[in-house]
C-alpha positions in Angstrom: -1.6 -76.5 -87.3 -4.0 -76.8 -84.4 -1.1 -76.6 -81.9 0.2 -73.7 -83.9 -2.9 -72.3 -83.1 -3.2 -72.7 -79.5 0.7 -71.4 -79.3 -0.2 -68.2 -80.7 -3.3 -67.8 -78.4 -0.8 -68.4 -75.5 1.4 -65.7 -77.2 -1.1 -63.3 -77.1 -2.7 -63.4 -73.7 1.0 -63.7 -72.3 1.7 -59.9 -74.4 -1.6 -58.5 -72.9 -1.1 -59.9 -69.7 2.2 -58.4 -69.4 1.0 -54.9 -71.1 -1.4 -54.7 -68.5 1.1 -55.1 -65.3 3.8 -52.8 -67.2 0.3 -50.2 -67.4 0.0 -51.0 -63.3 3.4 -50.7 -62.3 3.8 -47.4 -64.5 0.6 -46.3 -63.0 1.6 -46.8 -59.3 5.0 -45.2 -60.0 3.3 -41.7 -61.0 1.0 -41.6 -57.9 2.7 -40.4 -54.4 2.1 -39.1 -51.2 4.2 -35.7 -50.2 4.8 -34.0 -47.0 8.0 -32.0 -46.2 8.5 -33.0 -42.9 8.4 -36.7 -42.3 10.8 -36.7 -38.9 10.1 -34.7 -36.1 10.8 -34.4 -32.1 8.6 -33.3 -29.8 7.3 -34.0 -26.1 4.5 -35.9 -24.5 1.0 -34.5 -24.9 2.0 -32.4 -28.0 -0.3 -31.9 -31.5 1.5 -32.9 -34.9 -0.2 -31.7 -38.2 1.0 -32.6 -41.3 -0.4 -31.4 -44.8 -0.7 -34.4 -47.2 -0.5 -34.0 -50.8 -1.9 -36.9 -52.6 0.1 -36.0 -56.2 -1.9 -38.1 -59.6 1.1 -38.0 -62.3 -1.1 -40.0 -64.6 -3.5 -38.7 -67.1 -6.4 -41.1 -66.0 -8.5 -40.7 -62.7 -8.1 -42.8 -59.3 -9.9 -43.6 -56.5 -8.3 -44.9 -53.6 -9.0 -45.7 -50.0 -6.4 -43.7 -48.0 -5.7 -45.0 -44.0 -2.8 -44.6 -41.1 -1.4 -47.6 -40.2 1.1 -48.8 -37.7 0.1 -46.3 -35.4 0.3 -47.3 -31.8 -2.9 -48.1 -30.7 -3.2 -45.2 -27.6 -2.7 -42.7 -30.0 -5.2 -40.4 -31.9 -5.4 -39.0 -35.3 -7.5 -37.3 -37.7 -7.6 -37.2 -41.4 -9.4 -34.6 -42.8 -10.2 -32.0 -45.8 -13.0 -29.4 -46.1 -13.9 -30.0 -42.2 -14.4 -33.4 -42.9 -13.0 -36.8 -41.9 -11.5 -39.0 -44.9 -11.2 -42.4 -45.4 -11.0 -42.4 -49.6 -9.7 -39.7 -52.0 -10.7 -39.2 -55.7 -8.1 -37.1 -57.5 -8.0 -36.1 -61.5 -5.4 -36.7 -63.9 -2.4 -34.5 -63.5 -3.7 -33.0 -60.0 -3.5 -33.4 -56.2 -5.5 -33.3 -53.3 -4.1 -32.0 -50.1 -5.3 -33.3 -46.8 -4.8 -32.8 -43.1 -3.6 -35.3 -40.9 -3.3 -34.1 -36.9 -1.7 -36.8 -34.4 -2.1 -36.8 -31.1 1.0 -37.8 -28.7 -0.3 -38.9 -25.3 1.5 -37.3 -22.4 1.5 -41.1 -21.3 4.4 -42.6 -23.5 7.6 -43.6 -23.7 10.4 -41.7 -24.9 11.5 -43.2 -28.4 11.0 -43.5 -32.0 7.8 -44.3 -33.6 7.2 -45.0 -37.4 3.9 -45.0 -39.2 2.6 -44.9 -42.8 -0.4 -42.8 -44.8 -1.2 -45.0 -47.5 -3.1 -44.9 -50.6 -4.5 -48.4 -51.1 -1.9 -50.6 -52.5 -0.4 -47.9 -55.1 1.3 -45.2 -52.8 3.0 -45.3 -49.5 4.6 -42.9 -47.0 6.1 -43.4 -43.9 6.3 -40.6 -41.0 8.4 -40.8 -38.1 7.7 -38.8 -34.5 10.8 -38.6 -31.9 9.1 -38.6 -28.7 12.3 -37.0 -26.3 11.1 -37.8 -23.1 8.8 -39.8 -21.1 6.2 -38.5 -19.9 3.7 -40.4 -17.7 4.3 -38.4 -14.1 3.9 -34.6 -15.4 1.8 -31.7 -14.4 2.3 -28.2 -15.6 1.4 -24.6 -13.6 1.3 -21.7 -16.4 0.8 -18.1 -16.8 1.1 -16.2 -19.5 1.1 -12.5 -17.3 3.7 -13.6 -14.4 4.5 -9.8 -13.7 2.6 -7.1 -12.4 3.3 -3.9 -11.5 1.1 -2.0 -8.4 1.3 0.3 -5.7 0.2 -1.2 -1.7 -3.2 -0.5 -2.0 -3.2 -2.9 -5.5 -4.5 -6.0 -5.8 -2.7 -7.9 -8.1 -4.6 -11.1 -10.2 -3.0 -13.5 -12.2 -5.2 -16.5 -14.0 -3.4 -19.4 -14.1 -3.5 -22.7 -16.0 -2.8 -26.2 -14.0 -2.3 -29.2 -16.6 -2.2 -33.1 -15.5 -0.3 -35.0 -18.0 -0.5 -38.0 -15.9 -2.9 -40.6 -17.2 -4.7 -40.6 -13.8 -7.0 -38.2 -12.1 -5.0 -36.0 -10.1 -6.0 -34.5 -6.4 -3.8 -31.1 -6.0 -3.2 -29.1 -2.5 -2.4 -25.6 -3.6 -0.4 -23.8 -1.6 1.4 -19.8 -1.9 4.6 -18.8 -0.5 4.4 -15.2 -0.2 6.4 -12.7 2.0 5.6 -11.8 5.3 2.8 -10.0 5.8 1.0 -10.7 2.1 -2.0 -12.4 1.2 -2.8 -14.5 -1.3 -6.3 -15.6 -2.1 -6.1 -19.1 -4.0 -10.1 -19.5 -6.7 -10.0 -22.9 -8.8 -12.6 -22.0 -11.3 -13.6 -18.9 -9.1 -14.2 -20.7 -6.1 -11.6 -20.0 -3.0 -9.9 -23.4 -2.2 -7.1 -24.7 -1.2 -7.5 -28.0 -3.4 -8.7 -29.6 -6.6 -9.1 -32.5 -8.9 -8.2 -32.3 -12.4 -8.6 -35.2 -14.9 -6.3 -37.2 -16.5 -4.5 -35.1 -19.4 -7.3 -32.0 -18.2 -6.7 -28.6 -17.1 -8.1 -26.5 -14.7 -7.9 -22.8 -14.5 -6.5 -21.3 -11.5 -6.9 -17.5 -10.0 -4.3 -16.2 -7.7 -4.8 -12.9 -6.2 -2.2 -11.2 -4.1 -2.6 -8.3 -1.6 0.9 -6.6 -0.2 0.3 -4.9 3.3 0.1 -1.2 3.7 3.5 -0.6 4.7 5.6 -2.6 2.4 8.6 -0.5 0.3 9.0 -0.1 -3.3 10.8 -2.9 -5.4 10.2 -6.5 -6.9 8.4 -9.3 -4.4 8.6 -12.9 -5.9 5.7 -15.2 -5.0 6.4 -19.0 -5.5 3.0 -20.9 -6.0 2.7 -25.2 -5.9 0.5 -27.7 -7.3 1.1 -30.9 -5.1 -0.4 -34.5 -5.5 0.7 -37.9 -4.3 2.5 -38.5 -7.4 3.1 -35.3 -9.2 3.8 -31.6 -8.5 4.1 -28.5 -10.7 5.4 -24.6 -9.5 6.2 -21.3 -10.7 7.0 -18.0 -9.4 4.8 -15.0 -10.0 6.2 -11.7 -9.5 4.7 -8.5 -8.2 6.7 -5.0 -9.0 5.7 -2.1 -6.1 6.1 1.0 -7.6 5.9 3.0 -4.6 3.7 5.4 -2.5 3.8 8.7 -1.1 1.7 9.0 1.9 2.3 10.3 5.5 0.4 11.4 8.8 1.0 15.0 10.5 -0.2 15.4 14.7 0.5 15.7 17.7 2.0 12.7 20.0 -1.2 12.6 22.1 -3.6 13.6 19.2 -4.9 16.7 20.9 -5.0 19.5 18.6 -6.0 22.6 21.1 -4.4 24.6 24.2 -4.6 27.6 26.5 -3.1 30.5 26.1 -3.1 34.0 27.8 -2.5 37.4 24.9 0.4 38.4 24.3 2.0 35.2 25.5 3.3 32.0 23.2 2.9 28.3 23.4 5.0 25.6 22.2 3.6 22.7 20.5 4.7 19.3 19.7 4.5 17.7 16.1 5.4 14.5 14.5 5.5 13.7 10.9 5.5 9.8 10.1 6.0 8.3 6.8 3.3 5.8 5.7 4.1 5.0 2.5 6.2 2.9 1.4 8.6 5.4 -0.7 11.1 7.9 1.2 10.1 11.2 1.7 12.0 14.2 1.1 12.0 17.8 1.3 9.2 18.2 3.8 8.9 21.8 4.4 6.8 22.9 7.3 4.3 26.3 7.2 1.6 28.1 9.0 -1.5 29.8 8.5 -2.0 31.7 11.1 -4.6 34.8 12.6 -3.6 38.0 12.5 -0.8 39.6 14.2 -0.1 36.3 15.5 3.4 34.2 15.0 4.5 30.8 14.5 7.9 29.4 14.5 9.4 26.3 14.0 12.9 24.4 15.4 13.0 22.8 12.1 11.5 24.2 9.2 12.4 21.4 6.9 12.7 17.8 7.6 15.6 16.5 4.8 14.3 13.2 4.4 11.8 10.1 6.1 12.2 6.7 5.5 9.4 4.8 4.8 7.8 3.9 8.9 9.7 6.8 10.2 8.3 9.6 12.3 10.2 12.9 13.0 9.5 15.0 16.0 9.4 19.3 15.0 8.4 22.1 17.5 6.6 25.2 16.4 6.1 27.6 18.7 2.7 29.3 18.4 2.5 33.2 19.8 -1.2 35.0 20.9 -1.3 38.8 19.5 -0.8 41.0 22.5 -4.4 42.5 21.4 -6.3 39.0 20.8 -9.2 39.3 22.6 -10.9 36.1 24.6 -12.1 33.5 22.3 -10.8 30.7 20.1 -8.2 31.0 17.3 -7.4 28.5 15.1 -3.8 28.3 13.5 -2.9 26.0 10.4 -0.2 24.2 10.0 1.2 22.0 7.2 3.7 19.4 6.0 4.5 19.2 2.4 6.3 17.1 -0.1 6.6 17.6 -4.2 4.3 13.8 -3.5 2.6 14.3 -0.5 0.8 16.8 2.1 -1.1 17.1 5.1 -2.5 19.5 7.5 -3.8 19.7 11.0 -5.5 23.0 12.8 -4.5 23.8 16.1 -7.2 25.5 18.0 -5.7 28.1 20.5 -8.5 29.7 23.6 -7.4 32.6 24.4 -8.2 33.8 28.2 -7.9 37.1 29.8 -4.7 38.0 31.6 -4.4 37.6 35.2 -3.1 41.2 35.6 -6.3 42.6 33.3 -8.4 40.3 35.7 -7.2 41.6 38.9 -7.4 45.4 37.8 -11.0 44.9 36.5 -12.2 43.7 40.4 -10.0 46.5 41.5 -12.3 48.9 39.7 -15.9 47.2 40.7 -14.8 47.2 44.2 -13.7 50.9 44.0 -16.8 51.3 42.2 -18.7 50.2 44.8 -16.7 51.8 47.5 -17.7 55.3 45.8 -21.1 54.3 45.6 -21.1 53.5 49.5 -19.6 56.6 50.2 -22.2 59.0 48.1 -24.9 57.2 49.5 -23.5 57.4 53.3 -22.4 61.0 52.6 -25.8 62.5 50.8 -28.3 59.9 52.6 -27.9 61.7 55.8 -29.2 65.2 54.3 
């Protein structure tokens, strides 16, 4: 009877016992961990955020410590929810709890497969998988996000820039520009001119390149290669500068003097040159005159068809005194003109008495004083 007794006690605990691991194992079975993407590729030095879900099936509460292992060791993570870092998770009955998990890939790694697992203590396990595609231990990167600009000459054209080192070293970089003949480029790391920097292991630093194209140079697209260069590593990109154009030009005489001599009545022909100092052709230049009144002016070439850009073109007008002008200065007008551009120079003209005018007027003092002479000679006697 006594052993009849103990047998059932055995019974009993053995039912219980075995009631209680079916409870555990059913209990473990209704709590998981979700994410929809557990497999992805991407390159050194990239960000991978996962949302978790933390799913409770059951009907009771649990309480769990919740970790990342297998992770290899250089690499970083967070686990967080509500802006704060987690390391257990309470969820209800028939709920979830989402949190964030961010890795971070060093740019120092080699290219392969690597396999981790979030787990919620010993009830709920996932595992996640990263594809790193390439190595990436001797990298550095030169960015931009405005390559292009557009301008005329007189622009000056300003692109911020963004050098990376992925390397896992501190990085001494010689920058150095490329641009065409005749351009400038003005190199500021951090708004300082340079034409070096350090930058820290997997830092940045930003970069200002501005470029000035000379006065002379014609419309169309200019590319600008720029370098980062250390012992090790180097990064480059091209910047590109658009010039739109201008429309500008200069109007004189080959000898810049701008006055003459001339006797009335008589005509005087003058030497012009129109030069192109833009960087656009001109066309169309029509030539015209302001002049005094009853005066003329004439040119070989009214119209010059078209000027490249650095071009002069040689025109004669021919400037004529009014037969009536008395002596003094005159000042004629004359100007170039495009539908873009213009300019105008003034042409001072002296005008002298004539020779012939000259000679008579002496005639007629000397007479004058001949007559004189005479009366006095004639009546001084009486």
């Amino acid at each position: 009877m006594k052993s009849l007794h103990s047998y059932c006690k055995i019974l009993i605990v053995s039912i219980l016992f075995f009631n209680v691991q079916q409870n555990i194992f059913a209990n473990d079975s209704k709590t998981e961990i979700f994410t929809p993407y557990t497999k992805v590729s991407v390159s050194p030095g990239s960000t991978v955020n996962y949302s978790l879900d933390i799913i409770n099936n059951n009907e009771q509460t649990i309480n769990e410590n919740i970790n990342i292992s297998n992770i290899p060791r250089s690499w970083n993570y967070t686990l967080t929810a509500s802006g704060m870092n987690i390391n257990k998770v309470a969820v209800l009955g028939s709920k979830k709890q989402t949190l964030k998990l961010k890795i971070d890939v060093p740019y120092r790694v080699k290219k392969g497969y690597y396999t981790f697992y979030a787990k919620l203590g010993s009830i709920a396990s996932l595992p996640l998988t990263i594809n790193v595609t390439t190595a990436g231990s001797n990298e550095s990167e030169l960015t931009c996000d405005q390559k292009n600009m557009e301008g005329t000459s007189k622009s000056n054209f300003s692109f911020n820039a963004v050098l990376k080192n992925k390397t896992a070293t501190q990085q001494q970089y010689a920058l150095m520009a490329s641009p065409p003949r005749g351009w400038s480029v003005t190199i500021k790391p951090n708004h300082k001119q340079a034409t070096s920097t350090e930058v820290d292991a997997n830092g940045t630093k930003n970069i200002n390149y501005t470029i000035k194209a000379p006065s002379n140079v014609k419309a169309g697209t200019y590319k600008i290669p720029v370098k980062a260069v250390s012992g090790s590593t180097s990064a480059n990109m091209e910047l590109e500068v658009v010039i739109t154009g201008t429309y500008e030009m200069s109007f004189s005489t080959p000898t810049g003097l701008l006055s003459a001599k001339i006797t009335a009545g008589d005509d005087k022909k003058v030497e012009l040159v129109v030069k192109n100092t833009g960087s656009t052709k001109l066309e169309n230049i029509e030539l015209s005159a302001s002049k005094p009144k009853n005066w003329e002016v004439s040119f070989d070439n009214k119209k010059i068809e078209s000027l490249e850009p650095g071009k002069t073109s040689t025109v004669y007008a021919t400037i004529k005194a009014d037969k009536k002008a008395i002596p003094g200065d005159y000042v004629t007008k004359i100007t170039a003109k495009t539908s873009e551009a213009n300019q105008n120079l003034s042409f001072r003209i002296m005008v002298k008495t004539p020779m012939l005018m000259g000679w008579l007027g002496i005639l007629i003092i000397l007479a004058s004083i001949g007559g004189i002479a005479f009366l006095i000679k004639k009546f001084g006697r009486r």
